[in-house]
N, C-alpha and C positions, 0 to 999 in steps of 0.2 A: 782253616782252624775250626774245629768241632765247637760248636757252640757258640759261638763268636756271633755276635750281634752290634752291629755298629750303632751310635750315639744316635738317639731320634733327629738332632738338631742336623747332623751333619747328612742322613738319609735326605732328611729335606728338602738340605741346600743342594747338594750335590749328585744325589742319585735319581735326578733327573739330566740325565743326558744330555738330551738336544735342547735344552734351559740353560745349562751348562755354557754349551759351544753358542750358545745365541749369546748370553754373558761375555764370553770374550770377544764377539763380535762387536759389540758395542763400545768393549773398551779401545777396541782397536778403530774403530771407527769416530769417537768421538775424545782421542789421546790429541792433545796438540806436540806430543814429543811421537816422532811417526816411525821412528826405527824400534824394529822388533826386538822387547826385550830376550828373545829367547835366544834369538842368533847374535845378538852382543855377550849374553854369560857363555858361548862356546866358543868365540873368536879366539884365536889364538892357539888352541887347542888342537893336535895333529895326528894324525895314525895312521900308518902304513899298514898293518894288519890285522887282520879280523882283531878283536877287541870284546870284551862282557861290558855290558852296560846296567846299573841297576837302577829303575826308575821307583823312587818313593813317597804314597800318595799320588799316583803318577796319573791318576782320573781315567779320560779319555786317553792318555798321552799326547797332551800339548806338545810337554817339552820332548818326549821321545821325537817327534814328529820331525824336530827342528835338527834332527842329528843325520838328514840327509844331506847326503853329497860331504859329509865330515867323517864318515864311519867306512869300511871297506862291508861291504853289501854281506860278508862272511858273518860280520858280528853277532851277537846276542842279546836281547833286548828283554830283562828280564821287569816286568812292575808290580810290583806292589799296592795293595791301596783294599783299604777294608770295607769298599763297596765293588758288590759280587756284578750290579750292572754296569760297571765300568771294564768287566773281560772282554766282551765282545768287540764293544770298539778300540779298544787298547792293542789288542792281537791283530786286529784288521789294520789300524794303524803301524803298526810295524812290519805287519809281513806285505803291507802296500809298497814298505820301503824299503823292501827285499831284504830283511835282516829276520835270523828266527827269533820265536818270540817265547815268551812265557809268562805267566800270570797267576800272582799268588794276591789269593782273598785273605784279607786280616788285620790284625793291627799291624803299625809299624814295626814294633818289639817281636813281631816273628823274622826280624834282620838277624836275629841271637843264631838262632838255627839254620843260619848260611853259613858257608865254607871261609877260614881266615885265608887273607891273601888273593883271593879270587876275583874283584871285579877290580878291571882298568881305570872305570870313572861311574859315579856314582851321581845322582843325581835326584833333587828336591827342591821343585817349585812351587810357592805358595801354599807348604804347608807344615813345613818343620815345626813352626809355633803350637804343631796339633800335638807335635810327640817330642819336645827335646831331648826327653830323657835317650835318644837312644844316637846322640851325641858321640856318646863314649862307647858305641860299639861300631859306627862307620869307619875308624882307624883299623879295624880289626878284618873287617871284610875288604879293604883295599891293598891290591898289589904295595910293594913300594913306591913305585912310580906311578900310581894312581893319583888321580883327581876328584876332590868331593866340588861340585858346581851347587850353590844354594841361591835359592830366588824368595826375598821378602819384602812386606811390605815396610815402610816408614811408623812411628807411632804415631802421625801425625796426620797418615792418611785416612780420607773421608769424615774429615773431623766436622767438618761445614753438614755433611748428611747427619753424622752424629746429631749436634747441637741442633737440628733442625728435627730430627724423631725425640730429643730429648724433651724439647719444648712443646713440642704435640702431644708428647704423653701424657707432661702437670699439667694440661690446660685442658686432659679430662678430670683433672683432680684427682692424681694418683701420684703418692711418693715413690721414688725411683732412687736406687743407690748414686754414687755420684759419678762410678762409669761402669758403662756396656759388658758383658761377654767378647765382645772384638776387638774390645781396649785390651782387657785382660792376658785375653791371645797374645798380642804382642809386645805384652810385658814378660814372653819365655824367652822370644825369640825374634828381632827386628832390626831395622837399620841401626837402631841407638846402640844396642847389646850384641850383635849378633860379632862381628868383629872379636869382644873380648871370650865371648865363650866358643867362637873356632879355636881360639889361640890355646885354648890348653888343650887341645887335639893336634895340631896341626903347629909347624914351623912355621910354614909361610903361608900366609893369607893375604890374598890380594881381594880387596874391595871396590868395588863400581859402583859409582851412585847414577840412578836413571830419575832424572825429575821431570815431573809430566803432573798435569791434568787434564781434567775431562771438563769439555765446554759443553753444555746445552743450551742451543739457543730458544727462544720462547714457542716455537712453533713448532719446535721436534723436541719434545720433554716426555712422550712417550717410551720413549728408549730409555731416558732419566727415571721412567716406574718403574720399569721392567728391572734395572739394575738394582733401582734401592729393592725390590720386593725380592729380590735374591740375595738380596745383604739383612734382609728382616728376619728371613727364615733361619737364620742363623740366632736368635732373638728370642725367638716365641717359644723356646721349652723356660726363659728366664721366670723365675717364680713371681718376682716383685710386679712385672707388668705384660706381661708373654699375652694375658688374653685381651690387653687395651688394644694389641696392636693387630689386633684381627677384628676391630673394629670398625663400622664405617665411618664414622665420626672420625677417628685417627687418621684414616687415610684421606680424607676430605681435608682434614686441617691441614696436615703436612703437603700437599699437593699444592693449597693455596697460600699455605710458605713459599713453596718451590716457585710457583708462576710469579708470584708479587717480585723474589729477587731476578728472576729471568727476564722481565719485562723491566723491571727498574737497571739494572746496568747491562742488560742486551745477551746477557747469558746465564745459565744456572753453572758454576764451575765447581767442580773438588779436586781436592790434590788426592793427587793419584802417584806419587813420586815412592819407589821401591829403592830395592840393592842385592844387588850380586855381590853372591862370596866366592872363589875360588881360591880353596885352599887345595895342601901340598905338602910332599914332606911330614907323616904322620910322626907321632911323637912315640916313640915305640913301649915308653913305659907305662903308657898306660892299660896298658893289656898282657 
């Protein structure tokens, strides 16, 4: 899309790459729920012949990734996502998994300007809460018999990191509203709500809840930085406190939050507990 410049916050967090895929490394490696959420939201899910796929927000293509050995090798694996450095590896990811590929840079609301009827299963992991608004146009792009599969988080997740940067921030003596930009996120779109705003899309909606957190224990709490400073960056365009938090003082204090509860009950934990949606059966009037 001509002109199209993605959010500073979101270049940030996410249009670094291999930051990215280290981040999910971590989650995966420090989940005490140890089944992959990705190949739980596709279970069930069957195709005998080539198929369209559309991935949205689709990054690297996590979730594309997890569509092998589910898809017949013919399919189409189309993603979306309005960082231009997530093509390279998105396409290499897919055409790794012998399916062809293609790769549209932009917001999500360039879905408008796809074909009605045309993809089998659609597909948005961790990041619907960016663009809800375009809700009401994923009926419009799927077959009948298509599947929209959504992957979010809980409101409830990382609430322990929250209240631990919340309290690092007044205690440089700086007022801060009463919640985050990554609160807000998931007041469009989350485990709480997310159920009742598929249903005025879709007939059937089926929901899975995955509950998990993340343990660190005191003597590997570097992988614990490395997470929150990729959950910060999402943060620092906020106007109220964005430059406390690129302080050394802030990260000194918050660290020695972090170690005091890791040492005192033998780990640093957050809930890390999301939800699958798989819905079906779109609701034909609304388009």
């Amino acid at each position: 899309m001509k002109n199209y410049s993605p959010p500073k916050r979101i270049q940030a967090t996410f249009g670094k790459v291999e930051h990215h895929k280290k981040v999910g490394e971590i989650i995966s490696s420090h989940s005490l729920n140890k089944q992959d959420i990705y190949q739980l939201a596709l279970l069930g899910l069957k195709y005998e012949k080539p198929i369209r796929v559309l991935d949205i927000g689709c990054g690297f293509g996590r979730f594309s990734q997890s569509l092998n050995n589910l898809i017949p090798k013919k399919s189409k694996c189309i993603g979306v996502d309005c960082l231009e450095e997530n093509r390279k590896p998105f396409l290499q990811t897919v055409e790794n998994l012998g399916f062809e590929s293609e790769f549209i840079a932009g917001p999500a609301e360039i879905i408008n300007q796809l074909p009605e009827n045309y993809f089998d299963l659609v597909l948005s992991s961790f990041s619907l809460y960016f663009f809800p608004e375009i809700l009401t146009d994923i009926p419009r792009i799927l077959k009948s018999d298509g599947n929209f599969v959504a992957i979010t988080h809980s409101k409830y997740s990382l609430q322990e990191m929250l209240n631990d940067i919340r309290t690092s921030v007044m205690s440089a003596n700086v007022d801060i509203e009463n919640r985050f930009y990554y609160e807000k996120l998931l007041d469009k779109f989350s485990s709480e709500n997310g159920f009742a705003l598929l249903a005025e899309q879709f007939e059937n909606v089926e929901e899975i809840q995955y509950s998990n957190l993340l343990h660190f224990p005191p003597e590997k709490l570097t992988p614990c930085y490395d997470y929150i400073d990729f959950r910060l960056s999402l943060m620092k365009d906020d106007m109220h406190f964005g430059n406390v938090i690129s302080d050394e003082n802030f990260y000194n204090t918050l660290q020695k939050t972090i170690e005091f509860k890791a040492k005192k009950f033998g780990k640093y934990i957050l809930n890390k507990s999301d939800t699958i949606f798989v819905s079906n059966n779109k609701i034909r009037s609304n388009f």
